[in-house]
Structures are given as C-alpha cells and as structure tokens.
C-alpha positions as CSV (number, residue, x, y, z in Angstrom):
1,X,0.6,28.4,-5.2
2,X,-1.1,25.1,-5.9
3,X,-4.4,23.6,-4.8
4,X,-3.8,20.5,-2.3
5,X,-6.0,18.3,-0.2
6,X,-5.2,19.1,3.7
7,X,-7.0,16.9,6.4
8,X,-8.7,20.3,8.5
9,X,-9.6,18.0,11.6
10,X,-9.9,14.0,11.8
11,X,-12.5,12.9,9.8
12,X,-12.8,15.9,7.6
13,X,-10.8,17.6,5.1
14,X,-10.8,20.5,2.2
15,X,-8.7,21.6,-0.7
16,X,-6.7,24.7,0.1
17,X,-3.7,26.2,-1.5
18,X,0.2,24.7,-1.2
19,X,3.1,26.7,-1.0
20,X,5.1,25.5,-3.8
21,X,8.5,27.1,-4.2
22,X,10.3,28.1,-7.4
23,X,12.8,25.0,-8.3
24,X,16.1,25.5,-7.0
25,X,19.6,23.5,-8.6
26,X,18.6,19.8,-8.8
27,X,14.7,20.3,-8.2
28,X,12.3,19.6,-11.0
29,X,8.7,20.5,-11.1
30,X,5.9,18.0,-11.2
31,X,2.6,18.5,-12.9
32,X,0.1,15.5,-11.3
33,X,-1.5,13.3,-13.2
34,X,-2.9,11.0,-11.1
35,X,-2.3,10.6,-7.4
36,X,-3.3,7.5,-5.5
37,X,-4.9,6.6,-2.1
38,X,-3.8,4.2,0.3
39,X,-7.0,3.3,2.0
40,X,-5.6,1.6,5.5
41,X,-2.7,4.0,6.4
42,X,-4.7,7.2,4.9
43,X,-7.7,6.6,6.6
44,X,-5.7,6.4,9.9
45,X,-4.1,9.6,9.4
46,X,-7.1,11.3,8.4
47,X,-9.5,10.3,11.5
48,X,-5.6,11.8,13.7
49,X,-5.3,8.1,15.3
50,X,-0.9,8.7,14.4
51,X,0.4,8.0,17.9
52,X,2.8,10.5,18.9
53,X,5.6,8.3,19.1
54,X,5.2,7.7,15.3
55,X,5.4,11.2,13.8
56,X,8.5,11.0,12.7
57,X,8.4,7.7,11.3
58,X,5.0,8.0,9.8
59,X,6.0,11.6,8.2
60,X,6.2,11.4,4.2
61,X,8.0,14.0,1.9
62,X,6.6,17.6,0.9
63,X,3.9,16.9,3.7
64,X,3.0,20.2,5.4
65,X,1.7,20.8,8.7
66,X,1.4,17.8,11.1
67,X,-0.6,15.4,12.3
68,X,-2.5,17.0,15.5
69,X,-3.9,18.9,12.1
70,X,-4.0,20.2,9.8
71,X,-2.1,18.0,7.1
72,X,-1.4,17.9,3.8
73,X,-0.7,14.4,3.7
74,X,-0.4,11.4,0.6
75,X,2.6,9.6,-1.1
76,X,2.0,8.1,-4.2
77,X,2.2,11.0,-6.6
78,X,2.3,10.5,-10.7
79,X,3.3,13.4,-12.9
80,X,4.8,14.7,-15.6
81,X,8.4,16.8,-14.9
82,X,7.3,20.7,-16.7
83,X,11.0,22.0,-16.0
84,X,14.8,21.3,-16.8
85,X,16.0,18.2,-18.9
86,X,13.5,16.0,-17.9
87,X,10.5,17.8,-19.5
88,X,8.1,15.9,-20.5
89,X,8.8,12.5,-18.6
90,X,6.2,10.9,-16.6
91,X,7.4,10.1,-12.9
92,X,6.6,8.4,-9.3
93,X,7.5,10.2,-6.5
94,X,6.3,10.4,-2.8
95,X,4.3,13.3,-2.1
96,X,1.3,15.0,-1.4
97,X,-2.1,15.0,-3.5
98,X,-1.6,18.4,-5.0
99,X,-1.7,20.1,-8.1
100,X,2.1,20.9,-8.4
101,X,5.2,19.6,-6.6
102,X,9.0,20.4,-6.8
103,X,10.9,17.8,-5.6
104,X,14.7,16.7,-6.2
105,X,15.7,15.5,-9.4
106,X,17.0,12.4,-7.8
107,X,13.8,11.2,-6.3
108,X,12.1,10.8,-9.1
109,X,11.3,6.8,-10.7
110,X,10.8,7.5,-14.4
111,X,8.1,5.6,-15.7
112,X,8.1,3.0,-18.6
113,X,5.7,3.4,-21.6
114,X,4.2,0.1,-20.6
115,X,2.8,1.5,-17.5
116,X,0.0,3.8,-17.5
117,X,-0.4,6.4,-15.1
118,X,-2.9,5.5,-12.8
119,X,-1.3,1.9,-12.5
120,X,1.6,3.7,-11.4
121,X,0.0,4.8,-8.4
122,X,-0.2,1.3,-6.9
123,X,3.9,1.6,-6.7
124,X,3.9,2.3,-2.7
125,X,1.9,-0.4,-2.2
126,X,3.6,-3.0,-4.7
127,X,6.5,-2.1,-3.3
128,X,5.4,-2.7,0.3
129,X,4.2,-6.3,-1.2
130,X,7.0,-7.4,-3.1
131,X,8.9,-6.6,0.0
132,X,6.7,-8.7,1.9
133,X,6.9,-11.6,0.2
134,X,10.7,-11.3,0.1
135,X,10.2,-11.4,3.9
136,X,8.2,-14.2,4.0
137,X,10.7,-16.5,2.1
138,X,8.4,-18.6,0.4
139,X,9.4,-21.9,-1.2
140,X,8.0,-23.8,-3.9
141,X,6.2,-26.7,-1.9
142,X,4.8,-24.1,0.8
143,X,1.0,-23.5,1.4
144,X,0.2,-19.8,2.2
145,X,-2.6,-17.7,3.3
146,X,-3.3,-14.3,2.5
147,X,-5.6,-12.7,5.1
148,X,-7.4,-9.6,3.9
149,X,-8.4,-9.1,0.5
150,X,-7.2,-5.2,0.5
151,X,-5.0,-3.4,-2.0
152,X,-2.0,-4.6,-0.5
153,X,-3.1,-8.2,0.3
154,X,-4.2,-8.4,-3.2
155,X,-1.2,-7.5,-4.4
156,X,0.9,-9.7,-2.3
157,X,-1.3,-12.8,-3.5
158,X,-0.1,-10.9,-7.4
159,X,3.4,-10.9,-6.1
160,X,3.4,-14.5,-5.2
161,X,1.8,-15.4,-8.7
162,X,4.6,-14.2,-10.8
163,X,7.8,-15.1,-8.6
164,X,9.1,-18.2,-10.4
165,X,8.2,-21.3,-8.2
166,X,6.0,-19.7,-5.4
167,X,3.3,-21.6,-4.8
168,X,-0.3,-20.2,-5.4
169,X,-1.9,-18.6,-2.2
170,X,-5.5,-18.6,-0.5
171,X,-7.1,-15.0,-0.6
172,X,-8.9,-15.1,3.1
173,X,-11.3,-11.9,3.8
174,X,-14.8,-11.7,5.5
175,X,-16.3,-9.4,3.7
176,X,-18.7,-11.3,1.0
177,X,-18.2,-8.4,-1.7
178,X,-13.9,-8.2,-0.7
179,X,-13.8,-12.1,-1.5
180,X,-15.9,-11.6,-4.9
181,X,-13.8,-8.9,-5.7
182,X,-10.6,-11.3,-5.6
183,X,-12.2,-14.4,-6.8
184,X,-12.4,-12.3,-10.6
185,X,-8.4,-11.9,-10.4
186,X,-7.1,-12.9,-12.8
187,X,-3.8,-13.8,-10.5
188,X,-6.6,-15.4,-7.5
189,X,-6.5,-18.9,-7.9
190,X,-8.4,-19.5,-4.1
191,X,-10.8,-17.6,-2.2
192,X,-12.4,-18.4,1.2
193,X,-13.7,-17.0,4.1
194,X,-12.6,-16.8,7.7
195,X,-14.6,-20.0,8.6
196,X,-13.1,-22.3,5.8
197,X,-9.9,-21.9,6.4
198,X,-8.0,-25.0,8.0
199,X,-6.1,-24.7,11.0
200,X,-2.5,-25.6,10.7
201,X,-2.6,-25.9,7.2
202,X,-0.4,-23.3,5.8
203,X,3.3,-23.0,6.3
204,X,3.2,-19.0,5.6
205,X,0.5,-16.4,6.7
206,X,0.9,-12.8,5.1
207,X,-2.0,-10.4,7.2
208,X,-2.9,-7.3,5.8
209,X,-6.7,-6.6,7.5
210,X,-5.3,-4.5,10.5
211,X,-7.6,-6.4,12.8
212,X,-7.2,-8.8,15.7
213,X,-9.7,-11.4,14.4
214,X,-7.2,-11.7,11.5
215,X,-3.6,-11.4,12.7
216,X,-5.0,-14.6,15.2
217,X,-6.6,-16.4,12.7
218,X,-3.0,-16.1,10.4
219,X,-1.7,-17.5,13.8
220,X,-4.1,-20.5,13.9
221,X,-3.8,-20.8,9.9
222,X,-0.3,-21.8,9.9
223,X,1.0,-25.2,10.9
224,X,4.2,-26.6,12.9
225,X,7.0,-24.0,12.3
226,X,4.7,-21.8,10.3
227,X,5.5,-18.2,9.7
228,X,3.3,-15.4,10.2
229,X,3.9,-12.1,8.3
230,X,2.2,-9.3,9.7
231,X,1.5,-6.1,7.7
232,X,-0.8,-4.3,9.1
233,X,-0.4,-0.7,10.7
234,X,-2.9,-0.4,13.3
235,X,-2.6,3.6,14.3
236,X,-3.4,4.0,18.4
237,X,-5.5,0.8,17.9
238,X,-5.2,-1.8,20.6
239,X,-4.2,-6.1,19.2
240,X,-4.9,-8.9,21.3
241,X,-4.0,-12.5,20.5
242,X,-4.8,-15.6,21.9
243,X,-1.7,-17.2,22.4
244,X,-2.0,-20.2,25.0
245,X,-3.2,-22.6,22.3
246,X,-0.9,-23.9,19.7
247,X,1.6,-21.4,19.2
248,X,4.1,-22.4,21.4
249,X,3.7,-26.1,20.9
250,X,4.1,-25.9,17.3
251,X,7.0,-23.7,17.0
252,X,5.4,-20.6,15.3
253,X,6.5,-17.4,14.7
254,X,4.9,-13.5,14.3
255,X,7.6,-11.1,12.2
256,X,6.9,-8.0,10.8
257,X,7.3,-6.6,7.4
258,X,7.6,-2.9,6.9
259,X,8.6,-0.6,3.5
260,X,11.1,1.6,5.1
261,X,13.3,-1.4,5.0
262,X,14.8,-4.0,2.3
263,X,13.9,-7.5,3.4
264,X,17.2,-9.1,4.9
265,X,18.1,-11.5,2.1
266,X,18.1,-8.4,-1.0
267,X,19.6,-5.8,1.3
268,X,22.8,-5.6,-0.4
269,X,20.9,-5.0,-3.7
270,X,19.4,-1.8,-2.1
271,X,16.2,0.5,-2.8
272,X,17.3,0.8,-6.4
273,X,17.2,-2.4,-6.5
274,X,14.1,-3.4,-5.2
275,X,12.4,-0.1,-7.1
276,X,13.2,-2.0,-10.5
277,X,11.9,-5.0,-9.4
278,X,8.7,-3.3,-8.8
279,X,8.7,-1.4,-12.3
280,X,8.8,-4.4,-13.9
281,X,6.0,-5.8,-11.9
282,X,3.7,-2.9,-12.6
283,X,4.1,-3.5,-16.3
284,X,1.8,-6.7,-15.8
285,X,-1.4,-5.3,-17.5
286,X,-3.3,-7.4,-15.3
287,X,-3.3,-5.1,-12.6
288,X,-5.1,-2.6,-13.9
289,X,-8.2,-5.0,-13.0
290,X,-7.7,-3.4,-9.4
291,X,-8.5,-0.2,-10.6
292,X,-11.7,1.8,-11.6
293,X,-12.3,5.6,-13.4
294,X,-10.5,7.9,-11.6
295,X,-11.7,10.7,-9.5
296,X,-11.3,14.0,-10.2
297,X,-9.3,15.8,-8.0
298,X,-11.9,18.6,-7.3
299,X,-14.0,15.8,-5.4
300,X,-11.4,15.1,-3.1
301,X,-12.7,16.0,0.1
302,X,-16.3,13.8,-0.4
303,X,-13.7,10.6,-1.9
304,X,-11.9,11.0,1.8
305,X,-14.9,11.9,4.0
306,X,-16.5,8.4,2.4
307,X,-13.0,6.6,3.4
308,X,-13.4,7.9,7.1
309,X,-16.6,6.5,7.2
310,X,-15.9,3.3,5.9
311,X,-18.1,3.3,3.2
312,X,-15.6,3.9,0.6
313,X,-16.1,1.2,-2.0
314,X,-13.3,1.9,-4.4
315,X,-10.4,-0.8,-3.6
316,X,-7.8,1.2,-5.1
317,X,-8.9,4.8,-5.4
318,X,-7.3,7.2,-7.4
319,X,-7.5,11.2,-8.4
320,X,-7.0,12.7,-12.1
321,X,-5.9,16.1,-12.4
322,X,-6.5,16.6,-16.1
C-alpha cells in the first residue's frame, strides 16, 4: 500500500491509500520525488466536468477508479527506480500523484544530470508545446501570438525562442499579474493585453486560455491566410465564435494540436523521437524561473481544493515527497 491523492467528489479530494502490486518481469518500482500539476486539464477533472464521450481518451496510466468519482488521477510523475537494474535512476513517467508506483520498465524516460527533478515535471506539458509549435509550422519571417500566459502557453512562447529561426512571439493574457509574470521571462520578449493586440497582424495564433474570448481573439489576431492553433481542452464547457467577420474573407484557418499525436511533418521520427527533443529542452536552466518551492505532498488536498477554486496562484505547481 501507498498514500495517493484521489479526487472523493468534484471539487474536493483526500489522500487515501493505493493498491500498489509487487513488480512483476519487466516492472520497476518508483519512489516519487516530485510530481507535477497540470492546472487546466487537472482542474477539469477534479470539479467531474470529463464528458463521457472522453473517458477513454482522457484516461492516463495507473489511474484508479474513474471519473463519475472517485479518482486517483495525475501524469507527470518524477522518481527514482528502488528495484532491478535501474536502481537508483531518476525517471519521468505518466502516473498518478502517489507515493510508490510500479510501472513497466519500458515506460520509463531516464533523466539527465542536467535536469533537476522538479523541472522534470513540466515534461507533459513541454511536450504538448513543442508539439504545438511543430504543428503550427512557423517560419522565420512569421509574426505570432501566444494567447494565454499559462504553463503551457509559456512554454510554447519558450519553445519558439530556442527553435533556430522562429521568430519571437507576443505573450497575450488578461490577467495583469499572468502578463507580469511573463514579462520577467527570460525567453518573453513581448507582453500585451487583450486590447493591444492588432487585428490581422500575426500570421500564427497558438491559444492556450480555454476560453471563448481568447480562441476569437487568436481568430481576429491573425491576418490573411493566418493560422490559428488551438490548444485548449475545454471539459463539457460550451465555445462560441464569431465567425461572420473576417474569417472567411481572409482565408483563415482553426486546427487543433493535441499530445496524443506527433505533429504531421516529425511523424516518421516517432514518440522517441519527439521525447528526446523535449529532454534536451528541459535542460535549458531557464525554466526553472516557472517554478516555485515545492509543496509537500501531505498538503495535497488544500493545493487542489485552491485550484478548484481558482485561486491557486502557483503557475506550475508541484509536490515533494521527501
């Protein structure tokens, strides 16, 4: 058995023991060392707004229960391999927050020295960025928007700042405290709010706020053939657009980027591929300006009860299990 954070009933969840087997040929078992939060798609699952139509697609590895509740829910899971070969080695893998974990030996992404634990838990999220932006196909003359200064719109603008040509991008958010946040970025060249940004200005759009006001202003950002990336997972949530003005005129088009797939032009390289690329992004000591002290695990329940209130103010939170 093993402590693990399970969602009891939306909005409100408790630590209570995990079954953890004994590892079996090819399993290893994981002590945590730090496990990461991703705010959006976590908070979602936590307040049991998961349409039904999604379980399957929305259900991560070693999660127990389901999600009418309860849920033992998370995936990005740092820890350090306490049986077989591998003992000793500090690993990503998708699971749970929890304790302990056995998982299959071939799941796990060792870790470089370079990169720190809790940097390592942004990997779902870097991954879901550099994807992204490999989706977007950005060129070196091109003008793009970022809308929503989150973990993962953050770390797109990050992404665009290291690939070898791509243009700078604006950081758009309307929360005065989101936009001061990424103006200190050390990878943040631009930073404006909703109001500032020019219409038909930008050739790409990348939106990550999950909200309607900002997937249409990415629409009215980008200019004659522009390209609008959308991002966002919006749970049961509702979108509406305003589509009569420009968008047909000009040519533009909405496409959408999701994880669970290589973007189109690195699909023959694979995951493995694409999983290196992201290692060698999270060496980038710069990141770690994201972050803040992490939580201890034991205060679980009040970090998640603040998220499903929306007055979590930690951009990229984080447990320790030390």
């Amino acid at each position: 058995m093993t402590l693990g954070y399970w969602i009891e009933v939306a909005g409100r969840g408790a630590l209570r023991e995990v079954v953890v087997s004994e590892p079996g040929d090819g399993e290893v078992t994981l002590e945590a060392l730090c496990t990461g939060v991703s705010p959006g798609t976590e908070r979602l699952v936590g307040l049991g707004r998961v349409p039904a139509a999604l379980h399957r697609e929305m259900a991560c590895r070693g999660m127990q229960g389901s999600f009418e509740l309860p849920l033992l829910y998370g995936y990005s899971f740092v820890g350090a391999v306490t049986s077989g070969s591998a003992r000793g080695r500090r690993a990503f893998v998708m699971r749970p927050h929890q304790q302990h974990a056995v998982v299959q030996a071939n799941e796990l992404v060792y870790l470089p020295d370079e990169v720190p634990n809790q940097r390592a838990t942004l990997f779902p999220n870097l991954e879901t960025a550099r994807n992204a932006v490999w989706d977007a196909e950005v060129h070196a003359d091109d003008r793009v928007a970022v809308v929503g200064a989150g973990p993962v719109g953050l770390l797109c603008a990050f992404v665009l700042s290291c690939d070898h040509g791509a243009p700078a991008a604006l950081v758009v958010d309307r929360d005065p405290e989101r936009r001061r946040v990424a103006a200190a970025l050390p990878w943040v060249d631009a930073v404006a709010a909703p109001e500032h940004v020019e219409f038909g200005a930008f050739t790409h759009a990348l939106h990550t706020s999950a909200s309607s006001e900002g997937l249409q202003l990415a629409v009215d950002a980008v200019g004659f053939e522009g390209q609008v990336v959308e991002l966002s997972w919006y749970g049961d949530a509702e979108v509406s657009l305003k589509l009569g003005g420009t968008f047909h005129s000009q040519r533009k088009s909405l496409r959408a980027s999701q994880v669970s797939t290589v973007a189109r032009n690195y699909r023959a390289e694979g995951f493995l591929a694409r999983r290196a690329a992201v290692l060698d992004l999270l060496k980038a000591t710069e990141l770690d300006a994201l972050l803040r002290e992490p939580t201890p695990f034991q205060r679980a329940p009040e970090t998640f009860a603040s998220l499903y209130e929306s007055t979590l103010d930690t951009l990229c939170p984080c447990f320790s299990y030390a």
